[in-house]
C-alpha positions in Angstrom: 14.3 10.6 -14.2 14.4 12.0 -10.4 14.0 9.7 -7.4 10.7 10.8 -6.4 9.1 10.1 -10.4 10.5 6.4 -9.6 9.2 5.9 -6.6 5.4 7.3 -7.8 5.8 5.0 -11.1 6.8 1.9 -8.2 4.2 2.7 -6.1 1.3 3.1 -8.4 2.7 -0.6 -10.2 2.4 -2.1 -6.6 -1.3 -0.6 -6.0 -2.2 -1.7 -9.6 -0.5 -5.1 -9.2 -1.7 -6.0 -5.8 -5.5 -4.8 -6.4 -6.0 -5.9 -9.8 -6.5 -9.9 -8.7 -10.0 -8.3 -6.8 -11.5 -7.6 -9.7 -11.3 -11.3 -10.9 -11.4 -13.2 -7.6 -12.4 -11.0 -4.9 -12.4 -14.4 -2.7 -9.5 -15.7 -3.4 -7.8 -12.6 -3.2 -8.9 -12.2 0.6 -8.0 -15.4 1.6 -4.5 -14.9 0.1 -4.5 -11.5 2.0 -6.3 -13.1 5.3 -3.0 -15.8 4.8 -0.2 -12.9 4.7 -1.7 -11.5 8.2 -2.0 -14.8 9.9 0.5 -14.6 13.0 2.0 -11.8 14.3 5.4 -12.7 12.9 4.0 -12.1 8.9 2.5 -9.2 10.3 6.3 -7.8 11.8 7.5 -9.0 8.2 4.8 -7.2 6.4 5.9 -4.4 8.5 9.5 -4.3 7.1 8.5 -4.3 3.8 6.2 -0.9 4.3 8.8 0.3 6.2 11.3 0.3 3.0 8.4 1.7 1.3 7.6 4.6 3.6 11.5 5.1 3.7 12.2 5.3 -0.3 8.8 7.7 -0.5 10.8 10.2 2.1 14.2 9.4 0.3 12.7 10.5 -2.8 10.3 13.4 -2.0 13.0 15.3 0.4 14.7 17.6 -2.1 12.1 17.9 -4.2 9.6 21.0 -4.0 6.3 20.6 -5.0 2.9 19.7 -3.9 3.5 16.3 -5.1 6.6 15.9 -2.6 4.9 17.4 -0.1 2.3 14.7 -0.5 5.0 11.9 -0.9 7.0 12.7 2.2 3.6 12.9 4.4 2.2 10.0 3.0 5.8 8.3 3.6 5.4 9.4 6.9 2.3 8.2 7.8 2.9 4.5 6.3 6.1 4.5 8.7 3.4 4.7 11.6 1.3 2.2 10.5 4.6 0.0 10.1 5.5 0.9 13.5 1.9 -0.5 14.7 2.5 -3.3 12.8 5.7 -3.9 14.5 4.5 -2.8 18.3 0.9 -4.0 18.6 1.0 -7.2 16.0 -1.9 -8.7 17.3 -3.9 -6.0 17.5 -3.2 -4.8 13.8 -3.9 -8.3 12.5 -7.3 -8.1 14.8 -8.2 -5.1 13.0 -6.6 -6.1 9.2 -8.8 -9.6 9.5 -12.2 -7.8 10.8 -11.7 -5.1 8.1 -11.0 -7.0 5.4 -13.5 -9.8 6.4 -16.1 -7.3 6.6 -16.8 -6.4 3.0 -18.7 -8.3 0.5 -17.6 -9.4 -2.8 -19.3 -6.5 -5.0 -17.5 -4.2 -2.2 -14.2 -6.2 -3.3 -14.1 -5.8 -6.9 -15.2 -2.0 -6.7 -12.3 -1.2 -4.0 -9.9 -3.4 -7.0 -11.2 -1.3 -9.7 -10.7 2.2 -7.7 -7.5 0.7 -6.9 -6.5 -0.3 -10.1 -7.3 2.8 -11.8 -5.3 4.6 -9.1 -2.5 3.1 -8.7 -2.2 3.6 -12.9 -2.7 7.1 -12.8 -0.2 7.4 -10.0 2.1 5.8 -12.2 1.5 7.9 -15.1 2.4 10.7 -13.4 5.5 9.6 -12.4 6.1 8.9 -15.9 5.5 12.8 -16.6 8.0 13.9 -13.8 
């Protein structure tokens, strides 16, 4: 199994895993979230754990070919920004992370888990068929 099929089965578990609970508790599931963001510090520590994300998705896309890669290593890309805003502006990301996540309803909640959940399990999938 190469690299980049592990990290697209790892990354579609995480988006299942970590969505799932807003289809049952939509709620509790934003408080919990609305708890991770709460200082800037768990916001700089949420920030080190995308960055080991972003960094394994460009690990594992760079000596691939492929659409998929392509998409892996941008994507990877991208999430390294948002870390690095994460880790600059703190405040200002948890400003904006509170507002948006405060500002959708519950039915809003449990459709963005079930898109999510569906999602990350087909991302997975695929990695299985790498």
């Amino acid at each position: 199994m190469s690299p980049l099929a592990l990290v697209l089965i790892v990354l579609g578990l995480l988006i299942a895993i970590s969505r799932a609970p807003l289809i049952i508790a939509p709620e509790s599931t934003r408080s919990f979230y609305l708890k991770l963001m709460q200082t800037d510090r768990r916001m700089q520590g949420l920030a080190l754990l995308i960055i080991l994300l972003g960094a394994a998705m460009i690990w594992a896309s760079a000596p691939e070919a492929g659409a998929v890669a392509v998409a892996v290593y941008w994507l990877g890309l991208l999430i390294l920004a948002i870390a690095a805003f994460f880790i600059l502006l703190p405040g200002k990301a948890r400003r904006l992370a509170t507002a948006t996540w405060g500002s959708f309803s519950t039915s809003v909640l449990r459709g963005l888990g079930w898109v999510a959940l569906v999602f990350g399990l087909l991302v997975a999938t695929y990695g299985l068929t790498l």
